[in-house]
C-alpha positions as CSV (number, residue, x, y, z in Angstrom):
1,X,-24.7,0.1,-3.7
2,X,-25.1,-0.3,-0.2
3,X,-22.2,1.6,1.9
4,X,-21.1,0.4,5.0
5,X,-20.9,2.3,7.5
6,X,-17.3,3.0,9.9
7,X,-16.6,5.1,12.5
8,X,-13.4,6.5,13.1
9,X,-11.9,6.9,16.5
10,X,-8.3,9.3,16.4
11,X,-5.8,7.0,17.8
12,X,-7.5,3.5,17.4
13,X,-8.2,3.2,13.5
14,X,-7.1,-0.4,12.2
15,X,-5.1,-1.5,9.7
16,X,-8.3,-3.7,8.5
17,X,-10.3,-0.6,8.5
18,X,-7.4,1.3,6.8
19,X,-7.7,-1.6,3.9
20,X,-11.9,-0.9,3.7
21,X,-11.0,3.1,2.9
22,X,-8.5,2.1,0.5
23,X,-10.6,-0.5,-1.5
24,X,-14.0,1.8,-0.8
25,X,-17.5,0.9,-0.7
26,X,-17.6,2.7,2.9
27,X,-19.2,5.9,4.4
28,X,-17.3,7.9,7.0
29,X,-17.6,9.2,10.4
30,X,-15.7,10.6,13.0
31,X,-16.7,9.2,16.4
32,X,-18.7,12.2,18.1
33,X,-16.3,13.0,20.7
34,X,-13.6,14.1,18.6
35,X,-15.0,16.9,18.3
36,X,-14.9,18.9,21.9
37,X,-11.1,18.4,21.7
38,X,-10.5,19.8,18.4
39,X,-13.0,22.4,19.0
40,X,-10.6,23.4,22.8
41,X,-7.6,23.1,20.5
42,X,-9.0,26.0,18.2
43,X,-10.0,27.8,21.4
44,X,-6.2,27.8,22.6
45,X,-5.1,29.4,19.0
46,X,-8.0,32.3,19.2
47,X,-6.4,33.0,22.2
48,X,-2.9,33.1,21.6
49,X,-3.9,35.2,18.6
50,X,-6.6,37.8,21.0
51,X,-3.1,38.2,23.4
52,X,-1.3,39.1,20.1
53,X,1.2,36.5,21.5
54,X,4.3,35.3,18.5
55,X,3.6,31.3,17.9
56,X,5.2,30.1,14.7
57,X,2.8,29.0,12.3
58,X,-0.7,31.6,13.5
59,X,0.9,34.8,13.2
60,X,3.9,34.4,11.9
61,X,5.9,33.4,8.3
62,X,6.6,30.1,7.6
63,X,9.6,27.9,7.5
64,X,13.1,30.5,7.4
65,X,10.9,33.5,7.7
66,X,9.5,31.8,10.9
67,X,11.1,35.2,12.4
68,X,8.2,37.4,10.7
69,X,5.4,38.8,12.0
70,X,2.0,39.0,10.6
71,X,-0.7,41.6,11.9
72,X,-4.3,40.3,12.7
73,X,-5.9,42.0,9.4
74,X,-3.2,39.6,7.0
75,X,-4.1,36.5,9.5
76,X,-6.7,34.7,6.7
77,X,-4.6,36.2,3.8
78,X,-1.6,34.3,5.4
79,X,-3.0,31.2,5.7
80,X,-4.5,31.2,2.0
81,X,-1.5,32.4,1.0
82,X,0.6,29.6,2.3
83,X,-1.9,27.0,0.5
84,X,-1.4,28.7,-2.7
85,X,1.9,28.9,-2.8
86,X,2.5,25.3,-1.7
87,X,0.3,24.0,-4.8
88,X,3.3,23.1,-7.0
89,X,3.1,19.5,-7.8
90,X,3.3,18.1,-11.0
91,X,2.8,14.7,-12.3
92,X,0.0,12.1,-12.6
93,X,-2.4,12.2,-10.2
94,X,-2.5,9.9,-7.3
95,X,-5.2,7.3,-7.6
96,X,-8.5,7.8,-6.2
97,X,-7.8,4.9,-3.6
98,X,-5.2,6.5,-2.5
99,X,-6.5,9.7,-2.2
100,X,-9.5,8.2,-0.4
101,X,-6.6,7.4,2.6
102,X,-5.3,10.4,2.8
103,X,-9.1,12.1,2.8
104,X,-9.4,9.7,5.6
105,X,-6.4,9.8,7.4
106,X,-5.8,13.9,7.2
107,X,-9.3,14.3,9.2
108,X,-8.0,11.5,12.2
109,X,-4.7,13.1,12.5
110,X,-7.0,16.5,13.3
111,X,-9.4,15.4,14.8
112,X,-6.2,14.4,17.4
113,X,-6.9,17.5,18.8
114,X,-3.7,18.9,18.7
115,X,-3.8,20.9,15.4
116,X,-6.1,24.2,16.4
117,X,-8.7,23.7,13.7
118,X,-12.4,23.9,13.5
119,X,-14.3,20.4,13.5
120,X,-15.9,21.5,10.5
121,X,-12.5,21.2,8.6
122,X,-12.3,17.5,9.5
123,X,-15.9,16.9,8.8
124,X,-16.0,18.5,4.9
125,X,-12.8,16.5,4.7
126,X,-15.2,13.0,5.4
127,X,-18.1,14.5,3.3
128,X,-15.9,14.8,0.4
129,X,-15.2,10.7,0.6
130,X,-18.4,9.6,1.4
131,X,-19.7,12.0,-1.9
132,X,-16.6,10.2,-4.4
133,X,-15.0,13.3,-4.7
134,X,-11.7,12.7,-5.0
135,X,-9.1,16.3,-5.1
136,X,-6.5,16.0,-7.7
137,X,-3.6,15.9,-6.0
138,X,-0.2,15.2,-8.4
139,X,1.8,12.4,-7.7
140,X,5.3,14.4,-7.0
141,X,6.4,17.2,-5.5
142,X,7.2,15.9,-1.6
143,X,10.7,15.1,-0.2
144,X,8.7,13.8,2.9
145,X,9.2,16.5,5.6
146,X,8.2,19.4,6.8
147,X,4.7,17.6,5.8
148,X,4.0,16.4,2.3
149,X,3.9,20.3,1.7
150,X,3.0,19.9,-2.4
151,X,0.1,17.3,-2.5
152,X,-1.8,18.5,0.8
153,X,-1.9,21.8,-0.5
154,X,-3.8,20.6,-3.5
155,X,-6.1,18.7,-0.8
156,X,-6.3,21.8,1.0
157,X,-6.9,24.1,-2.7
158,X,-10.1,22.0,-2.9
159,X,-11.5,23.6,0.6
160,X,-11.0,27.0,0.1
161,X,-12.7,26.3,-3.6
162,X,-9.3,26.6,-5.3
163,X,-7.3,23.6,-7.5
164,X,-9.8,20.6,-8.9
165,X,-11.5,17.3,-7.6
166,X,-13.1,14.8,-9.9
167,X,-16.5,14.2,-8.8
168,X,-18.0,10.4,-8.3
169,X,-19.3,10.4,-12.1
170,X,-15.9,10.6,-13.3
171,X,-16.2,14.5,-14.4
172,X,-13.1,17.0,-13.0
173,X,-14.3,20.3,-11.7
174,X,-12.9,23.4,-10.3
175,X,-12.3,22.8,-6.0
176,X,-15.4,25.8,-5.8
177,X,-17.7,23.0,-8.0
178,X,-17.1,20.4,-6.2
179,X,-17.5,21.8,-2.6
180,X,-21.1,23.1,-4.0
181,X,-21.0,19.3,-4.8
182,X,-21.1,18.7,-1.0
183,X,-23.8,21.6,-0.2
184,X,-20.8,23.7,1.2
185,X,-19.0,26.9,0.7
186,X,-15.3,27.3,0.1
187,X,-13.5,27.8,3.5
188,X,-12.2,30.9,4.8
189,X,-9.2,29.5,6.7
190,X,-9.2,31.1,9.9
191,X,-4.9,31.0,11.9
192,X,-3.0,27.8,11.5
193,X,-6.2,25.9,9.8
194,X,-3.9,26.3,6.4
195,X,-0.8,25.0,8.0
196,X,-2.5,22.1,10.1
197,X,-4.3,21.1,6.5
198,X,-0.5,20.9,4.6
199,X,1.8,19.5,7.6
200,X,1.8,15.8,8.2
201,X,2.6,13.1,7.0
202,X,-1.1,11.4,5.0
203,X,0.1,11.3,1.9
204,X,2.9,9.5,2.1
205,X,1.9,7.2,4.2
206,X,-1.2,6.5,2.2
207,X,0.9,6.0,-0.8
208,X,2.7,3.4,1.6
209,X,-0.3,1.7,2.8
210,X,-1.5,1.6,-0.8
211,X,1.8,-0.7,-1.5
212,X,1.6,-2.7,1.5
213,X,-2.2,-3.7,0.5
214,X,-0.8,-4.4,-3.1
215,X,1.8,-6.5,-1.4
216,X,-0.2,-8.0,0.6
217,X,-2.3,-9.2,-2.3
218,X,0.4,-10.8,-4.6
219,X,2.1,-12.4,-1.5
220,X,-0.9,-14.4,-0.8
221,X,-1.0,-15.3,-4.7
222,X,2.5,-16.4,-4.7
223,X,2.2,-18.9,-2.0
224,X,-0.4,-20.6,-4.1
225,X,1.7,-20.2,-7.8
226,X,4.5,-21.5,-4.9
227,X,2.4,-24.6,-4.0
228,X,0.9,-25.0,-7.8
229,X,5.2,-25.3,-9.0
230,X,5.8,-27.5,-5.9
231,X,3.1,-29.5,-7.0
232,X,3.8,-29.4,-10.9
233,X,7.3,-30.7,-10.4
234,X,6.3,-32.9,-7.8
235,X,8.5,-31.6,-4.9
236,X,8.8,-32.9,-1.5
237,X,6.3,-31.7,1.4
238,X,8.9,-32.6,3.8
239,X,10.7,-29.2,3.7
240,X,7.6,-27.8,5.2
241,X,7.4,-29.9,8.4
242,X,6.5,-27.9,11.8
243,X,9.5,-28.7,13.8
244,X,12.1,-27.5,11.3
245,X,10.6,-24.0,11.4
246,X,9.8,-24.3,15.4
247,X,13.6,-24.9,15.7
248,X,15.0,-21.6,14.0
249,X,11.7,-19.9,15.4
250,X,11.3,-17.0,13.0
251,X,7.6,-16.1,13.1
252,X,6.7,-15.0,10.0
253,X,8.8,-18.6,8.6
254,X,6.6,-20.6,10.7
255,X,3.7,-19.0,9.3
256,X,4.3,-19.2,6.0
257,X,5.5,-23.3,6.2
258,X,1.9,-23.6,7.9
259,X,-0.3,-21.8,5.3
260,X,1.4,-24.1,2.3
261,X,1.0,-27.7,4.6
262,X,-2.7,-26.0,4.8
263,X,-3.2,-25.3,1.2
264,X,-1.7,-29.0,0.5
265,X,-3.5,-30.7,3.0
266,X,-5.4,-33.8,1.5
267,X,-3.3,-34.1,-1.8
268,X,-2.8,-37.2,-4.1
269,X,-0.4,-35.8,-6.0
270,X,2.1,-35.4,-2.7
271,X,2.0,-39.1,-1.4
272,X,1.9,-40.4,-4.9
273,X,6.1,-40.0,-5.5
274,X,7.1,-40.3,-2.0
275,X,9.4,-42.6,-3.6
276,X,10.8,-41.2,-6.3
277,X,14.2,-40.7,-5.6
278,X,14.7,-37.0,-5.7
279,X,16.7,-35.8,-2.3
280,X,16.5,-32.1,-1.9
281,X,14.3,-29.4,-4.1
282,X,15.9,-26.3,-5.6
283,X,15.6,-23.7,-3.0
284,X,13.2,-21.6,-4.7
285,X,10.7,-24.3,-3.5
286,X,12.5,-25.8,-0.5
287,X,13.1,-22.6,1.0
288,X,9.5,-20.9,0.4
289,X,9.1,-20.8,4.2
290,X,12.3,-18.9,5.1
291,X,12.2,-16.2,1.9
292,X,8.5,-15.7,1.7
293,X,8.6,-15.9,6.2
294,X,11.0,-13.1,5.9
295,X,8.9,-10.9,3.7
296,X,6.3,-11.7,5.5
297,X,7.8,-10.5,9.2
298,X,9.1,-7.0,6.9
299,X,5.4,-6.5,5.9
300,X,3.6,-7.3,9.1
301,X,6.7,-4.7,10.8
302,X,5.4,-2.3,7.8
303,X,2.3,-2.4,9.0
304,X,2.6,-1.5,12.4
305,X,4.2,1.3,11.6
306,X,1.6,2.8,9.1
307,X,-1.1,1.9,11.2
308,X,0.5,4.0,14.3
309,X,1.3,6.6,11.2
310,X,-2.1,6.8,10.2
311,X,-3.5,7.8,13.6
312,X,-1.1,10.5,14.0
313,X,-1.0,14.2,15.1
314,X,2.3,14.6,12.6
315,X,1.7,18.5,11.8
316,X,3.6,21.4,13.5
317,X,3.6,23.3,15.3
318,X,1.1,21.3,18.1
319,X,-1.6,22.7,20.3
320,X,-1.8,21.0,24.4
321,X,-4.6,22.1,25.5
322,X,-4.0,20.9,29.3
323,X,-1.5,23.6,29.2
324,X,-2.4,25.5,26.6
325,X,0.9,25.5,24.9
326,X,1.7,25.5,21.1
327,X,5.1,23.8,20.6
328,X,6.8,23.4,17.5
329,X,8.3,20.1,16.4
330,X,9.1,18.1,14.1
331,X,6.5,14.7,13.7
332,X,6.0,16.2,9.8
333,X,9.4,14.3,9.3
334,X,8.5,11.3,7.8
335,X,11.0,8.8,8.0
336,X,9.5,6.1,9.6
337,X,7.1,6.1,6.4
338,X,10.3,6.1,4.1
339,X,11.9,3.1,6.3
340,X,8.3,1.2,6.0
341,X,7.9,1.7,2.3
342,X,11.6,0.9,1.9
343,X,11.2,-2.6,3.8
344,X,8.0,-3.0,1.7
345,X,10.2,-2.6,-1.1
346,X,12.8,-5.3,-0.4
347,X,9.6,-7.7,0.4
348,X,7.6,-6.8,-2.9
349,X,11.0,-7.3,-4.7
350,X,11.7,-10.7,-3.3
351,X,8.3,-12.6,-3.8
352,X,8.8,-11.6,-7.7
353,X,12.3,-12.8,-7.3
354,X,11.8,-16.4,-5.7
355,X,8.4,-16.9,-8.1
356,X,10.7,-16.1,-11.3
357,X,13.5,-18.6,-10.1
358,X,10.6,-21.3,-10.2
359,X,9.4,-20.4,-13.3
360,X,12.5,-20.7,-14.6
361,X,12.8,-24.4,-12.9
362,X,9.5,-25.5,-14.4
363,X,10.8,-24.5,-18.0
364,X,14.2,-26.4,-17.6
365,X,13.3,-29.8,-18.8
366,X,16.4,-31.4,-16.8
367,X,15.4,-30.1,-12.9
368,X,11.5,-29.9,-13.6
369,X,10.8,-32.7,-15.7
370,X,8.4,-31.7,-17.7
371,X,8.4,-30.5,-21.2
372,X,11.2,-28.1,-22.4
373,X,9.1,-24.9,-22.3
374,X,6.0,-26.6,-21.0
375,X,5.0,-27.2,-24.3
376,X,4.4,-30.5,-25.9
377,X,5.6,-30.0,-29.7
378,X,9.0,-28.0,-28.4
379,X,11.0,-26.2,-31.3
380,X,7.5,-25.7,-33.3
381,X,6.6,-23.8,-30.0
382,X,8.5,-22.0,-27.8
383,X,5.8,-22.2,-25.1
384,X,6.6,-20.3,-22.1
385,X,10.4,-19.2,-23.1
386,X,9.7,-15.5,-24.0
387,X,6.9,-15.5,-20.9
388,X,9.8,-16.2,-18.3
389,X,12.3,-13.3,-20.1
390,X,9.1,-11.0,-19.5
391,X,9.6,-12.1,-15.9
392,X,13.2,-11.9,-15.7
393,X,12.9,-8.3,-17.4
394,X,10.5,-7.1,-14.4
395,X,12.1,-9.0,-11.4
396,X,15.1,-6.9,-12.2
397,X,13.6,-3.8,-13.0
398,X,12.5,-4.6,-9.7
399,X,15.7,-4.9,-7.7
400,X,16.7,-1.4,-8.9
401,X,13.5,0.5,-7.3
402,X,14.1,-1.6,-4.3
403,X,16.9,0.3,-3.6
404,X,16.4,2.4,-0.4
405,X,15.1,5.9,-1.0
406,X,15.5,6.3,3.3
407,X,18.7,7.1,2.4
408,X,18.7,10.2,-0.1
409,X,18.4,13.7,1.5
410,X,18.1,17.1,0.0
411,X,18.2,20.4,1.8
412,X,15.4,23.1,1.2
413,X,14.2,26.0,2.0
414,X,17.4,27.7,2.6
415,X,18.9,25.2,4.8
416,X,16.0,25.2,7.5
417,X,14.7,22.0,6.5
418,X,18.1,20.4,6.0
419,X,17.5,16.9,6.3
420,X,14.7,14.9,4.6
421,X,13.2,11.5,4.3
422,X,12.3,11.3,0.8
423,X,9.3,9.0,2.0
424,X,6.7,10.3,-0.6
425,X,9.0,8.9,-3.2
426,X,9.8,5.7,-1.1
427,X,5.9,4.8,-1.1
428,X,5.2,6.1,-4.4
429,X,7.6,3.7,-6.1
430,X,5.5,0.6,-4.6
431,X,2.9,0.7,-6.9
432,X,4.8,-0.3,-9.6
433,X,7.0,-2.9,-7.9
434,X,3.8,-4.6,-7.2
435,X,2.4,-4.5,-10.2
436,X,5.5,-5.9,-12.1
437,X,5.7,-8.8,-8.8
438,X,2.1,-9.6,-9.9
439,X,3.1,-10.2,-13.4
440,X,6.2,-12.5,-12.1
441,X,3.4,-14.1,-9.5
442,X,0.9,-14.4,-12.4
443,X,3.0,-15.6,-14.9
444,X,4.2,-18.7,-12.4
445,X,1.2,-19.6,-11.4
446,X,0.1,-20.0,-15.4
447,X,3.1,-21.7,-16.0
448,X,2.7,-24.4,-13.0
449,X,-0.7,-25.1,-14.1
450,X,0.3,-26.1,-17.4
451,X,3.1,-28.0,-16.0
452,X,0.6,-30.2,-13.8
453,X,-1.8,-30.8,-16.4
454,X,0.8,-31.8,-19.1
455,X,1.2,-34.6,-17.0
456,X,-2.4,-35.1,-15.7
457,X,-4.2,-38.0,-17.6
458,X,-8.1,-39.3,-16.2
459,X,-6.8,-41.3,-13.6
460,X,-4.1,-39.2,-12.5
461,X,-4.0,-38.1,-8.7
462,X,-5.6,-35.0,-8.1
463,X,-4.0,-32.1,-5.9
464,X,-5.5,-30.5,-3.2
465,X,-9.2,-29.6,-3.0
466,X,-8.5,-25.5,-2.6
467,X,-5.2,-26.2,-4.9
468,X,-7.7,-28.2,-8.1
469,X,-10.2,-25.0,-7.4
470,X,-7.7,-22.7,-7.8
471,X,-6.6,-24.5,-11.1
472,X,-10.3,-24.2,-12.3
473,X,-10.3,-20.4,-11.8
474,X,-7.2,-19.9,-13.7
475,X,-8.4,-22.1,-16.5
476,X,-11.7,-19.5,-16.2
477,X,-8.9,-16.6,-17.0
478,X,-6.2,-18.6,-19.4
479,X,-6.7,-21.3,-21.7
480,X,-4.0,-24.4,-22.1
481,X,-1.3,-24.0,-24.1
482,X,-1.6,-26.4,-26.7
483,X,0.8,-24.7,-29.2
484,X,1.7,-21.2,-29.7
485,X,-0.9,-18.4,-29.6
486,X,-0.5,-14.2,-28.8
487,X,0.0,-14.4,-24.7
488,X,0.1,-10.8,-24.0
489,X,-4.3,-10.7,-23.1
490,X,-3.0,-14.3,-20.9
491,X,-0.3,-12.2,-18.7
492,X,-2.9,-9.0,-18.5
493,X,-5.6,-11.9,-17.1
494,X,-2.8,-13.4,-14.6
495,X,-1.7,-9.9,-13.2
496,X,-5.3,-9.4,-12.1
497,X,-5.6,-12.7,-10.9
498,X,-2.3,-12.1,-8.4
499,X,-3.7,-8.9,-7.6
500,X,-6.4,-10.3,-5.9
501,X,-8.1,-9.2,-3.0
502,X,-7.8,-11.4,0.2
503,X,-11.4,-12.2,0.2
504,X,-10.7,-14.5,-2.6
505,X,-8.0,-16.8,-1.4
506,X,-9.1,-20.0,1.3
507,X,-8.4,-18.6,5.1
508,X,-5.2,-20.7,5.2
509,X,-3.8,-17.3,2.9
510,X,-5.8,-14.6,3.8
511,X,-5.7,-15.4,7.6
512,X,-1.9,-14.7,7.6
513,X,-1.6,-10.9,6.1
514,X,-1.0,-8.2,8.4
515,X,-4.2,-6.6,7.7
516,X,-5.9,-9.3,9.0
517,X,-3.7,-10.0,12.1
518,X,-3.5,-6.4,12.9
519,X,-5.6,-5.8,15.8
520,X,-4.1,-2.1,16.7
């Protein structure tokens, strides 16, 4: 497979390009002069340790035994030390996507400049991506300050040729084998290289940005199930006209009523009951604009958060060369992470919501009017009745991990760190959200396509032209319902399909997500 190539410039690294080291299928660089600033930043800390000066984090303890001193001959033994004994996660792994980001996005935020390290730190970090290895970092262990402490220092284990990686054939291997794997020696961590590698913020914003590319996926497949039920209970277009959203001017509303007009544009099905008596749709299709325009405002604020997030200096303390001072701070604190992963949350939780209120529309007989069930021989069959409780069970299940985990604090380390942002949680939690919203998503989208062609006949009117192709690629993945059959392999299929990458759905979808807006 051919890799494509992408530079990465500190400070200017897209969302779009942040989506590319998430799905992979790239090679990494850092642009070239990154390097004379991280290379005067670890000039300023050779110094400060030469004038046996006390700066928190080179010669000193860490977080309440900030107040001791370490003598030059303990300097390396501290800084292993510290990785060591911050290797305490537990859990699953994190996925090798999402340790791709934070592979990624731990070598911009030091090749900032302002972390005191040598370039070569950042640069093994990039040769482990671009060789598949992927450190085995588990899932829990961070309250989301003071730096996701837990999983970077598994990251970090892997460069001095401690902890584990899994190498790109799929094999695990002790952190010494895999950076022989890379033609380099383990890393003798020279002052604050230890402490730059486990404060910041990467991993839970990669977590985050790995749920906001996941949401972004099944909110593009629910505006088409959205425009399949629409179209399957023959609803009006007129809900979706221009000038009603231009008058209440929410961005993200206008948006959304634009990309379902697109997706509709040309159909026969739309014209072909535009008199047939029915006044106003349920709200789960009538108000498609203002619920999934609202989500999509929350993600495309989401996203400009992570995307500044991702091009962070957010370790501690900092280096400022022009001065040469090291001042500590706080930018490990992660809470605009937990706030983004948190709105992300409400978002994910809502497009599952709104799809299974119009599931549950196309089964009732008396609002959709179609076949109780969507099923022709009803009673026999139950159709899709159990399908929709599946839905029901996960849009709720849904609602109670949307609850905000911003909010939660704990106090460690003796009271120093007294207040934390729980963000590596907050992001964490995403990935199953949006797995059970593609489910809901999938599950609609099924059910609307059986809904139209229960009433389609050969001279029916015919939807759409990107709405009938979509109806052909479902019918690749799910066969009609004629009566009755085991549906569980049929859901599996339709979570996949609402997982989709953008690069599948027409522009009028794909042109609307954040990562494809962004231009930070």
């Amino acid at each position: 497979m051919t890799l494509t190539a992408l530079i990465l410039d500190p400070g200017h690294v897209s969302l779009a390009q942040l989506r590319a080291i998430h799905a992979g299928g790239v090679r990494l660089a850092l642009d070239a002069a990154t390097a004379a600033p991280m290379q005067a930043a670890q000039a300023a800390v050779q110094r400060i340790v030469d004038h046996d000066e006390v700066v928190y984090g080179i010669n000193t303890g860490f977080g309440k035994l900030a107040s001791t001193k370490i003598g030059h001959e303990h300097l390396a033994e501290l800084q292993r030390n510290l990785v060591l004994s911050h290797s305490v996660g537990t859990g699953e792994p994190l996925a090798p996507a999402v340790v791709r980001l934070v592979l990624a996005t731990k070598a911009v935020s030091l090749a900032r400049g302002h972390s005191g390290v040598r370039p070569a730190l950042a640069e093994a970090l990039l040769a482990l991506f671009n060789a598949g290895v992927t450190p085995v970092i588990p899932a829990k262990g961070s309250v989301g300050a003071s730096g996701d402490l837990a999983p970077l220092a598994h990251l970090a284990c892997v460069l001095i040729g401690e902890g584990a990686a899994q190498l790109a054939d799929g094999r695990t291997v002790p952190g010494a084998e895999a950076m022989r794997a890379i033609g380099l020696e383990p890393f003798v961590l020279g002052p604050k290289e230890g402490l730059a590698l486990l404060n910041g913020t990467q991993v839970s914003t990669a977590l985050a940005l790995s749920g906001l590319f996941g949401a972004e996926n099944v909110f593009a497949s629910a505006l088409m199930s959205g425009a399949l039920s629409l179209e399957a209970i023959q609803g009006s277009i007129k809900p979706f006209d221009a000038r009603i959203h231009a008058a209440r001017g929410q961005p993200g509303q206008i948006t959304v009523a634009g990309a379902v007009r697109a997706l509709l544009e040309g159909s026969e099905i739309v014209p072909s009951h535009a008199d047939c008596g029915r006044v106003q749709d349920p709200y789960s299709i009538r108000c498609i604009p203002q619920v999934m325009g609202a989500c999509l405002d929350n993600l495309a604020h989401a996203a400009r958060v992570l995307v500044i997030e991702a091009n962070a200096a957010s370790d501690n303390p900092l280096v400022f060369t022009d001065t040469g001072e090291v001042i500590s701070g706080g930018n490990f604190h992660a809470e605009p992470v937990a706030f983004a992963a948190d709105i992300i949350a409400l978002a994910v939780s809502e497009i599952g919501a709104i799809a299974e209120r119009r599931i549950a529309l196309l089964l009732d007989t008396g609002l959709s009017g179609l076949p109780p069930f969507l099923v022709r021989d009803g009673g026999l069959n139950s159709g899709f009745m159990i399908a929709q409780v599946t839905a029901a069970a996960l849009a709720s299940e849904n609602k109670s991990l949307a609850h905000p985990a911003s909010v939660d604090s704990l106090p460690t380390s003796a009271n120093q760190e007294d207040h934390v942002s729980m963000a590596t949680f907050a992001a964490r939690r995403l990935a199953d959200m949006v797995n059970n919203t593609a489910v809901v998503v999938g599950i609609e989208a099924m059910a609307a396509t059986q809904g139209i062609e229960l009433k389609r006949t050969a001279t029916s009117p015919r939807s759409a032209v990107v709405v009938e192709q979509e109806i052909g690629r479902i019918r690749e993945q799910v066969a009609f319902i004629e009566r009755d059959r085991y549906l569980a392999p049929d859901i599996e299929a339709m979570r996949l399909w609402a997982l989709q990458s953008p690069a599948h759905w027409p522009a009028a979808l794909s042109a609307v997500l954040p990562s494809a807006t962004s231009t930070s």
